[in-house]
N, C-alpha and C positions, 0 to 999 in steps of 0.2 A: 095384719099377719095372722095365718091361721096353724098353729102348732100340736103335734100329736107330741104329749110324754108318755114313754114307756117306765111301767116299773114290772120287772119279774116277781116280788113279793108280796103277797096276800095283804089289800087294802084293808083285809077286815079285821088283820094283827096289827097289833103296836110295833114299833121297829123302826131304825134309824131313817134309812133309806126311804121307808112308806112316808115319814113324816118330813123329809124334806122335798120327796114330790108333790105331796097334798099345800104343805106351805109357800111353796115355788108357784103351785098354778093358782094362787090366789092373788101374789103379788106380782105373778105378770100378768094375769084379769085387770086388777089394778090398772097396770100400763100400757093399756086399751089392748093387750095381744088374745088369741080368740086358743083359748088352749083346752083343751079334750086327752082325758089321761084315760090311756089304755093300759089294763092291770087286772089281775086276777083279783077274786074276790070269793070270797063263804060266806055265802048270804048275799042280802042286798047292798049295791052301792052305798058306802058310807055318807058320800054328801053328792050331790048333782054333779054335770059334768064327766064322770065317768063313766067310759065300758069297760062292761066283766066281759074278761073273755073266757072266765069259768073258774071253775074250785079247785084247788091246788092237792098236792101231796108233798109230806115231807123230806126233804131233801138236805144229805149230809154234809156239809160246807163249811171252811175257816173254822173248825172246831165247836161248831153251831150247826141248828137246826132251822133251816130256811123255807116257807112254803111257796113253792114256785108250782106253776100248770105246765103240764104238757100235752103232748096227744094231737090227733088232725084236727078234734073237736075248737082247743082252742086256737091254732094256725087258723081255722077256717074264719073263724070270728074275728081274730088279727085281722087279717086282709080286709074283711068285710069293712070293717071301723074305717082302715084306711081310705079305700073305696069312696067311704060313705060321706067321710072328711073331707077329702081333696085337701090336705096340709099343705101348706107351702114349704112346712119343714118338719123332721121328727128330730125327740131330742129320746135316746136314747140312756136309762141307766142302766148301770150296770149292764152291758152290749154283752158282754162274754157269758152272763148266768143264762140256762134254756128258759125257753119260757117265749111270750109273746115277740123277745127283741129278733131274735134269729127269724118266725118267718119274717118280721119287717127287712131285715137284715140282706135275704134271701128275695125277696117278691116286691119291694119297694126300691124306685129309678130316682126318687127326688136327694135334696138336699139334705143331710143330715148329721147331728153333731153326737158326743157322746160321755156320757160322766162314769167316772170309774172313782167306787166307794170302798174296794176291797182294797186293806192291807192284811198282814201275815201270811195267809198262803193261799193260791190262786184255785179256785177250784179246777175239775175237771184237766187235771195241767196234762194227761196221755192225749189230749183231743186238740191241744196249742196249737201244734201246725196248722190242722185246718182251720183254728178261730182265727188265727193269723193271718189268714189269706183272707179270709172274707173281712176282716176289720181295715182292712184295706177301704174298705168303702166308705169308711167315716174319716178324712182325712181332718176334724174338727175334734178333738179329744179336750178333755175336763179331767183333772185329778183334785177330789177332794181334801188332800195332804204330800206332800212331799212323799211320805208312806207308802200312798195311794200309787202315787206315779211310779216311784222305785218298782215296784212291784209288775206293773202293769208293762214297762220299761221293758222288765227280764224277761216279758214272754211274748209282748206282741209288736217291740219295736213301739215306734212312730215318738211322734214328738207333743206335749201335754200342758196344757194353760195349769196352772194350779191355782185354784179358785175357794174359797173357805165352803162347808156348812153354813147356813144361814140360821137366825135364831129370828121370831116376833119379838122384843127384849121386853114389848109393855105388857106381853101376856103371860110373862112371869114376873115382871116386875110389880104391878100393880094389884090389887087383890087381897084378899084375908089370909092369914096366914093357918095354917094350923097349930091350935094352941098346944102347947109343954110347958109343965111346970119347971121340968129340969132339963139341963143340954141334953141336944137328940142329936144322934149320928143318921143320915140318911144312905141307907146305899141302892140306888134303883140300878136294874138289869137283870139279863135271864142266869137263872141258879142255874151256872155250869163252869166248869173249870177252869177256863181262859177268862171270866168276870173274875176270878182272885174271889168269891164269896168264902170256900173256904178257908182262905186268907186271914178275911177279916174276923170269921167269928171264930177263930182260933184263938187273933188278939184280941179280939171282947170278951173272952173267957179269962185272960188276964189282969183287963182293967180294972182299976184301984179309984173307981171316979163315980159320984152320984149321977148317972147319966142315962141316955135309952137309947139303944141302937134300934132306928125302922128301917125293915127289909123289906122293899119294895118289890111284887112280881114274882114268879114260880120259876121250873125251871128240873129237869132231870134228878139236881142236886137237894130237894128242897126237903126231903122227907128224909133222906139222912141226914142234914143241918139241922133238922128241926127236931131228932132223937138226940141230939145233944144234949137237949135242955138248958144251955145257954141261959145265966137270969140276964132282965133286963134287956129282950128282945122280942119285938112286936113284931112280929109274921102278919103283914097287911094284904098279902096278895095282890094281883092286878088291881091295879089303880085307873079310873077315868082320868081324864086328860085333865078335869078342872082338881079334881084330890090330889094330882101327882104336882099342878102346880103351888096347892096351899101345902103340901108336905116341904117341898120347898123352897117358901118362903118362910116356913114356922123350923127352918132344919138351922143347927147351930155352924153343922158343917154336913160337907155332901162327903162320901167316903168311894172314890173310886179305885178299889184294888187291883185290877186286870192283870193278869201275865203277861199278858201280848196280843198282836192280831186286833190292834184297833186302830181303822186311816185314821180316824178324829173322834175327838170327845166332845161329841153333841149334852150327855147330861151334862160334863163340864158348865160350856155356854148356859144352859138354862138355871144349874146352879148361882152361877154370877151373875145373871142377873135380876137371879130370885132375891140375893142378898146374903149367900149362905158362903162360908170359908170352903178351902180344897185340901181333901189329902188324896193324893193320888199317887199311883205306881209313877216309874219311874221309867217311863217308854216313850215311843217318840210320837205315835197318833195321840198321847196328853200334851206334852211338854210343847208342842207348839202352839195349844189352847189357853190353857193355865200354866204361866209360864214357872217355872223352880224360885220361890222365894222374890217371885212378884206378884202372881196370884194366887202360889198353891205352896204348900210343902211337899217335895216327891221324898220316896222313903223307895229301896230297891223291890221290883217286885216278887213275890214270894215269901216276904220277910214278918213274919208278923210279929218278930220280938218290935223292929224300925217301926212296923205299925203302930202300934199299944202306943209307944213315944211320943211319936206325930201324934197321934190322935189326942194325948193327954195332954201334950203341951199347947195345942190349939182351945184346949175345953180351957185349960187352967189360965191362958194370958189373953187377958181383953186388948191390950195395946196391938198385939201378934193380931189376933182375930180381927180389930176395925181397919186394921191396915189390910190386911187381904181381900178382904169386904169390898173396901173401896179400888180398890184396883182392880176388882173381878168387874165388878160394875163398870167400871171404865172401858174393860180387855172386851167386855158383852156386846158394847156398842160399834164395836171394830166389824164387827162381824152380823150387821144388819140384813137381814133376808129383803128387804127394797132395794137396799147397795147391789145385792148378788144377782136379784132379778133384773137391774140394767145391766149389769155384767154380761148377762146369758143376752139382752135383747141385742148389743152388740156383738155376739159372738154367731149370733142367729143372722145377722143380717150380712156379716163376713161370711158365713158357707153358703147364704144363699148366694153371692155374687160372684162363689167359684164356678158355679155351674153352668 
């Protein structure tokens, strides 16, 4: 079986979306499928198998800033790939953001299936009619949460498998950890308002606890976070892929604030099964990952008196902390990225034999 995946977002960012289609075409490599990811890129292809079909700009989306390509430049290159491929099937993310999926969308007759990552709020939603009618063409849809689908529901109709994020669980399980002398709070994502960052370092400004919040990653937000002066916070910046997974395995606990606008908590999964406890808002893209008082403590989002609490009463109870620990680690393995890519190879072989 020969598979094109699309991603709209810049391979050469870190990013939810980037990192489950990079993970996806490995473990269906894996299971002998022949997959070619077409996606934009600044700079060179991060690892083999993909085509750039050019360098992005930044684009204002779900309360984030997203690098998606436009232009004839990269339609032309789309097609081309396609062309070049002969796919048996395209798997399309995120179908509705511009970028590579629309010409395929537009200039491709074969079989094709499609994953929708976005909750909170839809981009583009003046343009819906028309995404509506050409989404017509994917009659094979993927929602990565319940969230995900709700949303995608209100705007473009059709009917939606709901299918997890995948996680590798040994390539955060296994490994060195980053050492601390004393409990470290981890929070990775982009410093901007709907991450809850200044959430958290509101309540670390009150904690009463010998401890070290690491702030993982930059972000709009970072330079007025960091005039704070906050003690007992490590401003790490962008992290490699192998730092971010020793920060969290050496983390006491991972700290997910968010307000809202997240289908699924991918740090979550890597947290558990780094080995590290949850304090998370209290929203429905977490709570269906790390579930309330089975693998995480939710506190309401925006709250950062409930934060400071959670947070102290996780540092302060070892019994609280190895219980969570071990359940996160259990909750991690629910959701294996090999499970997900048979998932997709039957869901690939159901739209090829509608057509």
């Amino acid at each position: 079986m020969r598979v094109i995946m699309t991603c709209p977002y810049s391979l050469s960012r870190p990013g939810g979306v980037q990192g489950q289609v990079l993970a996806l075409g490995h473990e269906l490599r894996a299971l002998d499928v022949d997959v070619r990811i077409v996606a934009p890129c600044d700079g060179p292809p991060p690892e083999p198998g993909i085509v750039c079909v050019g360098p992005t700009v930044e684009w204002e989306s779900n309360g984030s800033i997203s690098p998606i390509a436009t232009g004839a430049a990269m339609a032309r290159r789309t097609i081309e790939a396609v062309r070049s491929v002969k796919p048996d099937l395209v798997h399309l993310h995120e179908p509705a953001v511009p970028g590579p999926n629309l010409a395929i969308l537009i200039g491709f007759r074969g079989p094709m299936i499609g994953t929708f990552h976005i909750a909170g709020e839809m981009p583009q939603k003046w343009a819906m009619p028309a995404v509506r009618m050409i989404m017509q063409r994917i009659p094979t849809r993927v929602a990565v949460s319940e969230a995900a689908r709700a949303l995608a529901y209100e705007f473009l109709d059709g009917e939606y498998t709901v299918l997890w994020n995948g996680i590798d669980v040994d390539r955060f399980a296994v490994g060195p950890a980053h050492p601390s002398t004393r409990p470290s709070v981890l929070f990775v994502g982009r410093h901007e308002p709907r991450k809850g960052l200044d959430v958290l370092i509101e309540a670390w400004q009150g904690i009463d606890r010998d401890a070290t919040l690491w702030v993982a990653s930059t972000g709009p937000q970072t330079k007025e976070l960091q005039a704070r002066r906050v003690p007992n916070v490590e401003w790490l910046g962008v992290l490699s892929d192998d730092a971010l997974a020793q920060r969290l395995r050496g983390a006491t606990v991972v700290c997910a604030p968010a307000i809202g606008g997240e289908s699924f908590g991918m740090v979550l999964l890597e947290a558990m099964a780094a080995g590290a406890a949850i304090v998370e808002s209290d929203i429905e893209g977490y709570r269906n990952v790390a579930r309330p008082d089975r693998e995480s403590l939710v506190v309401p989002p925006g709250d950062p008196v409930a934060l400071r609490h959670a947070l102290q009463r996780v540092i302060d109870d070892t019994g609280l902390r190895t219980s969570l620990v071990e359940a996160g680690r259990e909750r991690a393995n629910e959701f294996s990225m090999r499970r997900l890519a048979q998932r997709y190879v039957e869901l690939y072989e159901q739209a090829m034999a509608l057509v």
